[in-house]
VEXLOKE-411959 format. One record per residue: x, y, z of N, C-alpha, C in turn; residue in one letter. Coordinates in steps of 0.2 Angstrom, whole numbers, plus 5000, padded with zeros to 4 digits. Layout:
// residues N
XYZXYZXYZa
...
***
This chain:
// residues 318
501249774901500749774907500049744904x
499749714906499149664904498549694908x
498049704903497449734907497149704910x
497049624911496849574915496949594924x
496549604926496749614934496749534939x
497549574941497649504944497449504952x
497149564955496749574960496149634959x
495649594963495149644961494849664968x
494649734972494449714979493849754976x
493049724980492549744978492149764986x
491849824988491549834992491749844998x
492349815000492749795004492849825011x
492449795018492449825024492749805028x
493249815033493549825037493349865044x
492949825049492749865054492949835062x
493049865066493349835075492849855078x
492649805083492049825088492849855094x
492749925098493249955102492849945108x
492349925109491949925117491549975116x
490949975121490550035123490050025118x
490349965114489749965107489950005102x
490350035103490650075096491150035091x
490850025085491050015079491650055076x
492350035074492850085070492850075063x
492550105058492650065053493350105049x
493850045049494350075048494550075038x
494050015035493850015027493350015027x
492950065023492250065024492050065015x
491950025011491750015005492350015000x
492949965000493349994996493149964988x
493349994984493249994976493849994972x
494349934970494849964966495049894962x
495549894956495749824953496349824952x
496949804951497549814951497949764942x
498149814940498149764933498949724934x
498949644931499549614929500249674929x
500649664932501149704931501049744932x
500749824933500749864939500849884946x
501049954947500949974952500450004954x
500150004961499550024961499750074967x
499550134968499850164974499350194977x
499150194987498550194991499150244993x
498550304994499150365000498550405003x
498550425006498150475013498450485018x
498250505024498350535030498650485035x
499050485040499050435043498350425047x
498150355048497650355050496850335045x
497050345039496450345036496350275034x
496850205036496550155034496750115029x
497450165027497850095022498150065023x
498450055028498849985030498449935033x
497749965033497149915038496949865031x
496749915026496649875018497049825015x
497749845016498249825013498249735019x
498349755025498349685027497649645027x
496949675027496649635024496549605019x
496949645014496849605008497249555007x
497749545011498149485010498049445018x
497349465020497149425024497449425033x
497749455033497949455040497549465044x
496849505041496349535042495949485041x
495349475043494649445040494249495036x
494049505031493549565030492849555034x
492749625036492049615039491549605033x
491449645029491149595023491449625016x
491049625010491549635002492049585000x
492449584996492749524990493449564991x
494049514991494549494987494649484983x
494549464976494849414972495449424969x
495949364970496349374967496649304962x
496749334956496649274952496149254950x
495449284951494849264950494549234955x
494949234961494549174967494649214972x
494149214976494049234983494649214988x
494949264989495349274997495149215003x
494549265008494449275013493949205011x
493749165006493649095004494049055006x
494749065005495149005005495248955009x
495348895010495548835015496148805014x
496248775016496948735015497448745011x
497648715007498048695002498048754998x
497348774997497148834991497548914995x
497248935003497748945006498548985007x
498648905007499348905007499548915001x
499248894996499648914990499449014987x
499049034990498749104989499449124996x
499649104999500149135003500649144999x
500749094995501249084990501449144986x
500849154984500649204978500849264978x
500549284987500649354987501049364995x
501549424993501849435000501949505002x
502049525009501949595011502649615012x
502749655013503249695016503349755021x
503349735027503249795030503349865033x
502849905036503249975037504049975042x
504049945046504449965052505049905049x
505549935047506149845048506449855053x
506349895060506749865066506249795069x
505649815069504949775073504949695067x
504949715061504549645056505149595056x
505649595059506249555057506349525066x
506449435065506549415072507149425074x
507349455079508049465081508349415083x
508049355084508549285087508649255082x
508449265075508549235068509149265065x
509649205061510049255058509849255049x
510149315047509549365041509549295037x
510049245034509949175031509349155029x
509149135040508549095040507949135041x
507949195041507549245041507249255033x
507749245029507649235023507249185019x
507549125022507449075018506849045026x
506449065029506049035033505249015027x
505249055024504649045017504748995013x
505349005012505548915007505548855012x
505748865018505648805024505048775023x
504448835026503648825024503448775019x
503548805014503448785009503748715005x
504148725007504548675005504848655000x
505048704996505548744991506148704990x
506548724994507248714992507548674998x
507948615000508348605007509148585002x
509648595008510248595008510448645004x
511148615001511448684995511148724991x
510248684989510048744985509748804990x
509648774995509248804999509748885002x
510348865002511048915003510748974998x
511148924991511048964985510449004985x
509948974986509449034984509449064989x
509649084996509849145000510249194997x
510649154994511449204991511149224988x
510649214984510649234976510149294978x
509549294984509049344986509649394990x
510149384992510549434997510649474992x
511049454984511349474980510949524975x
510249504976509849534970509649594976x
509549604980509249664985509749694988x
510549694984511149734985511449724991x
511549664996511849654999512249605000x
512749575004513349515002513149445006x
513449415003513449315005513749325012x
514149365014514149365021513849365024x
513249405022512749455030512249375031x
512349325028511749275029511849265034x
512449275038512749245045512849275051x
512349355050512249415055511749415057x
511749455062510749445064510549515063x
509849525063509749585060509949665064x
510049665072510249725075510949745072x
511349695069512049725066511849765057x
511449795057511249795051510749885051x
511049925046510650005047509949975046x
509250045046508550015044508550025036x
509050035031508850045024508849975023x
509649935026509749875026509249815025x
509149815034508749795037507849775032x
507849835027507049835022507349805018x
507949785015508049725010508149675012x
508149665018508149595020507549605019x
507049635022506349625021506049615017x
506449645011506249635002506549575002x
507149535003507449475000506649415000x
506449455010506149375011505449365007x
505249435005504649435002504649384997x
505349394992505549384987505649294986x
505749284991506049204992505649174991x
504949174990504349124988504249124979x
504449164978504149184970503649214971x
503449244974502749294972502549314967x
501849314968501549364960501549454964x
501349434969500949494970501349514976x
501649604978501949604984501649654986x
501449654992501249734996501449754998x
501849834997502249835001501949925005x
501949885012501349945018502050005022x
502050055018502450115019503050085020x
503550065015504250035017504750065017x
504750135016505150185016504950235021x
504350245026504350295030504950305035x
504950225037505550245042506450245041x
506250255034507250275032507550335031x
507850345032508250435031507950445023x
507950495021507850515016508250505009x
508850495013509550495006509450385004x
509050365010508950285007508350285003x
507850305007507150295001507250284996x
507650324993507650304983508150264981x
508550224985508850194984508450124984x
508050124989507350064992506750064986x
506650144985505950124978506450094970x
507050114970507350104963507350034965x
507650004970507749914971506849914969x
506549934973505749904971505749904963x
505749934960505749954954506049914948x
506749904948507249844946507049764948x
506749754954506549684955505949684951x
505449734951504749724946505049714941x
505249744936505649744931505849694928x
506249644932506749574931506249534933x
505649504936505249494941504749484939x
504249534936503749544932503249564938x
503349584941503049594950502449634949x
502049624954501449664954501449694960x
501449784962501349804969500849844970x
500749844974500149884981500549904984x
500849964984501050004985500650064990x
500950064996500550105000501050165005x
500850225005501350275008500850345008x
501150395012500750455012501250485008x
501850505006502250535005502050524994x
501650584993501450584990501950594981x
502450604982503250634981503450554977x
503450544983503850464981503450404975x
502750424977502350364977502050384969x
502150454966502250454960502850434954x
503250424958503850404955503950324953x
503450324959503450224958502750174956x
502150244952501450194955501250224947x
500950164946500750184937499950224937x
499650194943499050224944498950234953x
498650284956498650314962497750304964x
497650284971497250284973497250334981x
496850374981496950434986496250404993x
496550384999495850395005495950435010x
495350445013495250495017494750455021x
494950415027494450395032494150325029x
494450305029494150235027493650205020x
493850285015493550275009493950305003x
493850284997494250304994493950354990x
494350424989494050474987494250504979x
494750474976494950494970495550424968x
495450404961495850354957495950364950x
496650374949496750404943497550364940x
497750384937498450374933498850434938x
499450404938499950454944500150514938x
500050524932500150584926499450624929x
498850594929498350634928498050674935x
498250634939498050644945498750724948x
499150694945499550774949499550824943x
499350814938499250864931498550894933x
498050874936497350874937496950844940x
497050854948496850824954496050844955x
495550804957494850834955494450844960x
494850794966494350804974494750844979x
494450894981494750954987495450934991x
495050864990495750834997496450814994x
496250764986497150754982497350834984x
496950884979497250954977497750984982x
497350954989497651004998498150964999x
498250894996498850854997499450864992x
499050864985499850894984499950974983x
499551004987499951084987500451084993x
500551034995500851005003501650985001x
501650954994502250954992502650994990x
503351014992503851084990503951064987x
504351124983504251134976505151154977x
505651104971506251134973506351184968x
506151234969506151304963505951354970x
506351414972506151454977505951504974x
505851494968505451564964504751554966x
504551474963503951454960503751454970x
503951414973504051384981503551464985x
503751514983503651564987502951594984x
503051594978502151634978501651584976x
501851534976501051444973500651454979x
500051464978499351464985499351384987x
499651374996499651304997498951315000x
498551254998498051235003497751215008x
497651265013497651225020497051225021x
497051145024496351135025496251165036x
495551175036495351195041494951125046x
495251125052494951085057495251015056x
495150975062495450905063495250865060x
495450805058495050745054494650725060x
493950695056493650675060493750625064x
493450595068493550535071493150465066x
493650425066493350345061492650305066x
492850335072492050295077491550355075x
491750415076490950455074491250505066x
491150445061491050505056490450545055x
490850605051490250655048489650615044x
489150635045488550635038488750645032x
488250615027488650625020489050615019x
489750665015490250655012490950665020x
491350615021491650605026492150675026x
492250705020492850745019492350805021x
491850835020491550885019491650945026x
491850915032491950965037492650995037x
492950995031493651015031493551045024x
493151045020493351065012492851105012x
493551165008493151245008492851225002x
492451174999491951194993491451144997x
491251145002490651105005489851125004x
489451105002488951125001488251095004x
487751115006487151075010487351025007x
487050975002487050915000487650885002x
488150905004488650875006488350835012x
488150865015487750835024487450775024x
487050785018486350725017486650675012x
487050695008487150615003487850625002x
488250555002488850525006488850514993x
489250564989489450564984489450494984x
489350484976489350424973490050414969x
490650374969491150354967491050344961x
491150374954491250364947491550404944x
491650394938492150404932491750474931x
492350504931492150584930492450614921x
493150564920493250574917493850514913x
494050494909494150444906494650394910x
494450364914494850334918495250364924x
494650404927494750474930494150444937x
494150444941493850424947493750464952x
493150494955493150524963492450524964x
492450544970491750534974491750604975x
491350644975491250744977490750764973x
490150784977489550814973489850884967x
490550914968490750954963490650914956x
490550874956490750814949489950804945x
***
């Protein structure tokens, strides 16, 4: 893995005007950098703002203001040709594979729609390199010729995977690709993730709440809460030694397959609703749910630094 970061997002805002003059900010200051060949894993609550990041970083979004760079060059910059080639670069994948998949398309052309664009491959190679992505993402040279309703939803996410695939990308994002599959596909979906990096050299943005999973497949873990990010660590360090109230409440959340340990472990339940993204709390966003709240919590919104060696959170505890 190469410590060069092949993406870097700096400050990074994300805000809707909803009417009435109310502003949602759904990213409010993001801070993070993702290195060559890594996995980088974004997890929180639903709602808190990571699949709003994840598509502005690849632009689907405009940022309302802050930096993308990827590669060294600004994103939410690009024009034409530069563009089209940074579409090249990076690809998403997404949560729902009944909804991301056109149902009048069959999985072929669905497949190879990126290379069409682009202008990759025509005729036999253009077959071939369908065959060869159906093949690489565990499914057969038949399915090129069925459309996506004939197809389960684990299925269904490798086609999703194939198509991401079908450009060469450096960089893939993939926005919770496993929430909506039974349980016994999921890891059948993150070891494909996993294998493709592997053979691939892949770099992911990895995003999901399932925080279980996302240790399994993320070399470092970024944790938010409302449209900020509240703790960034190594996925060893962060469940060995969680430092802000909120990772710790999240993973006491995770069952434990031991019914000895299962039964007497103190789980942490946080008290009250999250707030609302149109009128957050003063100060520290988390503070009206975290039993270690303190006055200064109210008045100044914690400063986001290194607590300990490559160790990250925002919490006046620190």
């Amino acid at each position: 893995m190469s410590e060069q970061p092949i993406l870097e997002v700096r400050n990074l805002k994300k805000h809707f005007q909803v009417g009435g003059g109310k502003t949602l900010k759904a990213v409010d200051d993001l801070n993070f950098a993702i290195r060559r060949g890594e996995t980088f894993g974004l997890v929180g609550e639903s709602g808190c703002g990571k699949s709003t990041a994840g598509r502005t970083i690849i632009r689907l979004y405009e940022a309302t203001s802050g930096e993308v760079l990827f590669n060294g060059e600004n994103v939410h910059q690009l024009k034409g040709k530069k563009l089209h080639d940074f579409r090249r670069q990076m690809q998403m994948v997404f949560q729902d594979p009944y909804a991301s998949l056109n149902p009048r398309m069959t999985v072929g052309n669905i497949i190879a729609e990126g290379v069409d664009i682009h202008g990759m491959y025509t005729g036999a190679k253009r077959k071939e390199r369908v065959m060869e992505l159906l093949r690489a993402v565990g499914l057969n040279d038949e399915h090129a010729n069925r459309f996506p309703h004939e197809f389960s939803g684990g299925q269904r996410q490798r086609i999703g995977i194939a198509r991401a695939l079908a450009i060469e990308p450096q960089f893939i994002i993939a926005d919770e690709p496993i929430s909506a599959l039974d349980v016994s596909v999921q890891a059948q979906v993150v070891n494909l993730f996993k294998k493709l990096q592997k053979e691939r050299g892949l770099t992911y943005l990895f995003i999901a709440h399932d925080l279980a999973m996302v240790k399994h497949i993320s070399d470092r873990i970024g944790v938010m809460y409302l449209g900020k990010l509240v703790e960034v660590t190594t996925s060893e360090a962060l469940y060995a030694k969680p430092l802000h109230p909120y990772t710790q409440s999240l993973l006491s959340a995770i069952p434990i397959p031991d019914p000895e340990i299962e039964r007497t472990r103190e789980r942490i339940i946080l008290q009250g609703e999250i707030p609302s993204p149109l009128n957050p709390p003063s100060g520290c966003p988390f503070r009206t749910r975290c039993p270690h709240a303190m006055s200064v919590c109210a008045e100044v919104m914690p400063e986001f630094k290194e607590v300990e060696p490559n160790h990250y959170t925002a919490c006046h505890l620190y």
